[in-house]
C-alpha positions as CSV (number, residue, x, y, z in Angstrom):
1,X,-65.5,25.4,32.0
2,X,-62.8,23.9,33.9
3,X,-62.5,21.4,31.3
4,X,-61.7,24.0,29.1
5,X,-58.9,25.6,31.5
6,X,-57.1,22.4,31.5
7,X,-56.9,22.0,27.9
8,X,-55.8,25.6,27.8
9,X,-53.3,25.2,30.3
10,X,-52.1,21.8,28.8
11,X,-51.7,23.8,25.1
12,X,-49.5,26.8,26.5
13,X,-47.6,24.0,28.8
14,X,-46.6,22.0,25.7
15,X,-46.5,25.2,23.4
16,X,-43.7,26.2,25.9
17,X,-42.0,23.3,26.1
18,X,-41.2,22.7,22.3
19,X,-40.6,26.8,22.1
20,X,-38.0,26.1,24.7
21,X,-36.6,22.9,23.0
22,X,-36.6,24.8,19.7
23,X,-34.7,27.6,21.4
24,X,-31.9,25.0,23.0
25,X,-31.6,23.3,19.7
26,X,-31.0,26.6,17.1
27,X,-28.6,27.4,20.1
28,X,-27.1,24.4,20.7
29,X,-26.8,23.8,16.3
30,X,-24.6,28.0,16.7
31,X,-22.3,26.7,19.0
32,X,-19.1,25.8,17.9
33,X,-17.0,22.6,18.1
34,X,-13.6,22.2,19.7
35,X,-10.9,20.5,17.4
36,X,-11.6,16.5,17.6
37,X,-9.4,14.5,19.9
38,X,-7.5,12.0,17.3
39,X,-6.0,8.7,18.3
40,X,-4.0,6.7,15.9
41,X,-3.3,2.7,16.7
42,X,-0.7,1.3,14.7
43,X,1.5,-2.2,14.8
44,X,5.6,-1.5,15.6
45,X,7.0,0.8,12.7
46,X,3.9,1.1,10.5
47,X,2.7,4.9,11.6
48,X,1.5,5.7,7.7
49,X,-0.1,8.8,9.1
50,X,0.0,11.0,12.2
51,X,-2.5,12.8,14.6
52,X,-1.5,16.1,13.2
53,X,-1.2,14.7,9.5
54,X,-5.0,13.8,9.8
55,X,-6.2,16.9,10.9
56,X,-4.6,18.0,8.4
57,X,-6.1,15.9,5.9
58,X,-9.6,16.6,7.3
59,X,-9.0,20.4,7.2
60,X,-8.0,20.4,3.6
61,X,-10.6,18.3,2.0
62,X,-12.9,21.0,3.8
63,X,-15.4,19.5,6.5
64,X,-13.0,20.2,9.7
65,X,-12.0,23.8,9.9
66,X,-12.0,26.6,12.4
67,X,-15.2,28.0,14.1
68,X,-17.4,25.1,12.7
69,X,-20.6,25.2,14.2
70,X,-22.3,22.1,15.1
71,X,-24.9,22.8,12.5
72,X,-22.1,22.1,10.0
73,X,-20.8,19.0,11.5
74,X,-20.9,15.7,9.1
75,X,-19.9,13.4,11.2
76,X,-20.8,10.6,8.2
77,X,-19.2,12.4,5.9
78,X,-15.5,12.6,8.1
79,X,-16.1,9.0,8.8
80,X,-16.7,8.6,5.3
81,X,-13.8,10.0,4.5
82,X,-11.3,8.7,7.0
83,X,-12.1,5.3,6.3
84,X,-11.5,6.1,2.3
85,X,-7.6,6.8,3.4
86,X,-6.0,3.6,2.1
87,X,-3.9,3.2,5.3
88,X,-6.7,2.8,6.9
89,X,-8.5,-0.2,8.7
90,X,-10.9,0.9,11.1
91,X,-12.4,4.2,12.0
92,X,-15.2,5.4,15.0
93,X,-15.9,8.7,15.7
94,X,-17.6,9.5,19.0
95,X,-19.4,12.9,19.5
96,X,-19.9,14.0,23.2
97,X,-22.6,15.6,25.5
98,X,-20.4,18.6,26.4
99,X,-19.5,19.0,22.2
100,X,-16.1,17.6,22.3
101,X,-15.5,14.6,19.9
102,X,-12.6,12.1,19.2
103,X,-11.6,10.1,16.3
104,X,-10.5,6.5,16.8
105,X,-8.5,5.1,14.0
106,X,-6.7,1.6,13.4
107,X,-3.9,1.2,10.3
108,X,-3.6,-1.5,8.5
109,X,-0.4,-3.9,9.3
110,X,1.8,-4.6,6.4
111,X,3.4,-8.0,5.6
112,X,4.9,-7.5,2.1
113,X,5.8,-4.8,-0.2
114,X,4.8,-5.9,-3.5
115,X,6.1,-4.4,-7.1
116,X,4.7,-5.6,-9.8
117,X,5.7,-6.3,-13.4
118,X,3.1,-3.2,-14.1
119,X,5.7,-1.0,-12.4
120,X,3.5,-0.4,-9.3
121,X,4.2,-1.1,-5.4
122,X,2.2,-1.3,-3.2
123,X,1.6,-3.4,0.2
124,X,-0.1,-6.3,1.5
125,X,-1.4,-6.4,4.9
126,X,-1.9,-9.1,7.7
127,X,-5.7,-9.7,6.3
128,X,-4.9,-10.2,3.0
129,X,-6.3,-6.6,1.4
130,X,-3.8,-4.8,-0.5
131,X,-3.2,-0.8,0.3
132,X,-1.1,2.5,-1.0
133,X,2.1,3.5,-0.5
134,X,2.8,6.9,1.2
135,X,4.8,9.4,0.2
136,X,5.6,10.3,3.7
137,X,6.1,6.8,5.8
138,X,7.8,3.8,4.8
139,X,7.6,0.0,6.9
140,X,10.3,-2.2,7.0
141,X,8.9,-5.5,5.8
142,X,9.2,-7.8,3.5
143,X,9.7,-6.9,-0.3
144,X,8.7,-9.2,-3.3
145,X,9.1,-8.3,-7.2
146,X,9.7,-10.2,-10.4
147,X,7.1,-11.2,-12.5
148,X,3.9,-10.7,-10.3
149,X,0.6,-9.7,-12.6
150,X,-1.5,-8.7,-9.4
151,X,-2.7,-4.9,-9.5
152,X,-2.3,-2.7,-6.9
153,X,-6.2,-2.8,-6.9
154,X,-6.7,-6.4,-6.8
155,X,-9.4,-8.3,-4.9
156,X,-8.9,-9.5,-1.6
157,X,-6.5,-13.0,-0.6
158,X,-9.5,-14.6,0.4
159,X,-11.6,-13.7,-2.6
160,X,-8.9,-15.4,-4.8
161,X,-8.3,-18.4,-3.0
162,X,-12.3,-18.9,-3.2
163,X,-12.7,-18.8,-6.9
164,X,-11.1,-21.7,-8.5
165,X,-10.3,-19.5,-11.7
166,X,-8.6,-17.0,-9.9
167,X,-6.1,-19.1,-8.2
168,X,-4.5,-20.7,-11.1
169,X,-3.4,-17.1,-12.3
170,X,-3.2,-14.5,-9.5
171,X,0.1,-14.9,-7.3
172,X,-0.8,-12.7,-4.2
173,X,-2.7,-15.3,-2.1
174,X,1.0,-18.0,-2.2
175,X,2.8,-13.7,-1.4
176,X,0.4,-13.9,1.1
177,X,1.6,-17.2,2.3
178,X,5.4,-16.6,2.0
179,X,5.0,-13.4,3.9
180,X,2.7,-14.4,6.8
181,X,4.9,-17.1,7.4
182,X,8.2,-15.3,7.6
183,X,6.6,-12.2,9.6
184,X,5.2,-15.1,12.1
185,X,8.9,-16.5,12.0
186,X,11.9,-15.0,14.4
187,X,14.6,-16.8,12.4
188,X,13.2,-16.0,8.8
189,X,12.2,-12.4,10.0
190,X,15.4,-11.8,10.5
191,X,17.2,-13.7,7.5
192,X,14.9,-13.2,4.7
193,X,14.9,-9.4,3.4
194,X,13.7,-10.0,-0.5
195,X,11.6,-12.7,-2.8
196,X,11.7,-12.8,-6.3
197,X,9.0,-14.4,-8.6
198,X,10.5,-15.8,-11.6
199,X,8.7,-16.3,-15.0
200,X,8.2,-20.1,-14.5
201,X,6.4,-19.1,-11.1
202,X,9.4,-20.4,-8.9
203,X,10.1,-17.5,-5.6
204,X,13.7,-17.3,-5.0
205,X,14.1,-16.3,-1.6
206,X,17.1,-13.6,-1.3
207,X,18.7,-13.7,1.9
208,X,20.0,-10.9,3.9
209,X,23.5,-12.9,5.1
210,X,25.3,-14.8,2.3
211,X,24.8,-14.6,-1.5
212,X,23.0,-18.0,-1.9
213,X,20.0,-18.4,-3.9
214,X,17.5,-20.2,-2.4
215,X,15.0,-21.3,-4.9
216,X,11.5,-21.8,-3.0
217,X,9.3,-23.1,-5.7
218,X,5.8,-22.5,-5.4
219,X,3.4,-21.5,-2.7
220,X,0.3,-23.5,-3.2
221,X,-1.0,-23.8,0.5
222,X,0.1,-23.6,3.9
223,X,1.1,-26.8,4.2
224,X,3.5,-26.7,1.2
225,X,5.4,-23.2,2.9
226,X,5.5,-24.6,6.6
227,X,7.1,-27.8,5.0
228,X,10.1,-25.5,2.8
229,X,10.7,-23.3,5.9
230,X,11.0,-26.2,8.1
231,X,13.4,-28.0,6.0
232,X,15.5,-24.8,5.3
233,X,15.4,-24.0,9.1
234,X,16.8,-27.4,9.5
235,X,19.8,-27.0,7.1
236,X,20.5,-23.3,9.2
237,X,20.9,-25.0,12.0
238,X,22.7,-28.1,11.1
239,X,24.5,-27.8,8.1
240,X,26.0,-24.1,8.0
241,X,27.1,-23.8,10.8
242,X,29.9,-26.5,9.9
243,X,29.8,-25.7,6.1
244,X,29.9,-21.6,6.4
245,X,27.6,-19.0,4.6
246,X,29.9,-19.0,1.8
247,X,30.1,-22.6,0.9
248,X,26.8,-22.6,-1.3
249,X,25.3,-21.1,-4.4
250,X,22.2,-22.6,-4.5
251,X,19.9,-24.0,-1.9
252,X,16.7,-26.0,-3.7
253,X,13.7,-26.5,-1.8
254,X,11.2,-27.7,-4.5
255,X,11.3,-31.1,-4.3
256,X,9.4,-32.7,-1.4
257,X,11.3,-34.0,1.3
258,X,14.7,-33.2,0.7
259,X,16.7,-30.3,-0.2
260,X,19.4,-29.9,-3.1
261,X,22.6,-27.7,-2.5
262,X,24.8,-26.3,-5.1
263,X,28.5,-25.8,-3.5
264,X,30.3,-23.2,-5.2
């Protein structure tokens, strides 16, 4: 008989128990959420969207809105989303004991601003992905055009430099090159505002001071763009100076070791 108490007593304990649960749950799934705590982490000048433009974002596409009840929270489906915004790099999204939650978002750094001979633009960022334009925000970095056949949706840097029949024909991984190195670069930074492919595949490098040409050449590997830059850096420092900004038409760094100068 006692036996029988104790089992009795045992079923109503853990009958109450998940009644209660159940109870705290359908309660807990009515309440409603606050708006989420949104923090943005861009590089210098490259804010491509604000706090208040990506709750804004999230409210129109319909799964952030007023009064939403936890039982209507996606919180895959706003990650989800979030991390589909171009501008994006990296997105977490945290949820809380007390129902708060935050959104933690990274942009993506641009290093070039690429238009193509398909009439698009579009950027290139520090890791070698390509991303959208916005309407709203612009960066101040480098800008390339001419004859470029990469798309807008083109594969990765790295992809193309893996696969031997990419790298004969796509130009974005020697962009890639040209721009890294000039971001990296306080004196180039500063003078190099504009490069333009030419049909033979020769970059001219436009200069913001002086109306020179500098003809680049090609891009092929690091080692090929550290050696240009170096040599032009060289001829900044100890030839113009002397000679002038004006003195020059054409500075030609294609052939290896030396440099060839067209005076006006």
């Amino acid at each position: 008989m006692k036996n029988w108490l104790k089992i009795v007593l045992w079923f109503l304990l853990i009958t109450g128990v998940l009644t209660l649960g159940i109870f705290i749950q359908k309660s807990l799934s009515e309440k409603e959420i606050p708006a989420p705590d949104i923090k943005i982490k861009s590089e210098g000048e490259n804010t491509f969207i604000t706090e208040e433009e990506l709750q804004l974002k999230l409210e129109t596409e319909g799964i952030v809105f007023d009064q939403q009840k936890r039982s209507e929270f996606e919180i895959e489906k706003i990650e989800s989303f979030v991390r589909s915004i171009s501008q994006v790099k990296e997105v977490e999204i945290y949820q809380h004991i007390d129902g708060s939650w935050e959104i933690k978002v990274e942009l993506r750094t641009p290093i070039a601003r690429i238009y193509n001979r398909s009439s698009e633009d579009f950027y290139l960022d520090e890791d070698g992905n390509t991303f959208s334009t916005s309407s709203i925000h612009t960066s101040r970095t480098l800008i390339f055009t001419g004859f470029i056949p990469d798309l807008s949706s083109s594969i990765s840097v790295q992809r193309i430099i893996n696969n031997d029949s990419l790298i004969t024909i796509r130009k974005l991984d020697d962009i890639y090159r040209i721009s890294r190195y000039v971001c990296n670069d306080p004196l180039f930074h500063s003078q190099i505002g504009q490069v333009h492919l030419l049909k033979n595949g020769d970059f001219i490098l436009v200069p913001l001071v002086g109306d020179q040409k500098i003809i680049f050449g090609s891009a092929e590997s690091d080692e090929e763009v550290e050696d240009k830059f170096k040599k032009l850096a060289i001829f900044y420092e100890e030839a113009l100076p002397f000679e002038g900004w004006e003195h020059y038409s054409e500075i030609n760094l294609k052939y290896k070791g030396q440099i060839v100068c067209k005076k006006k």
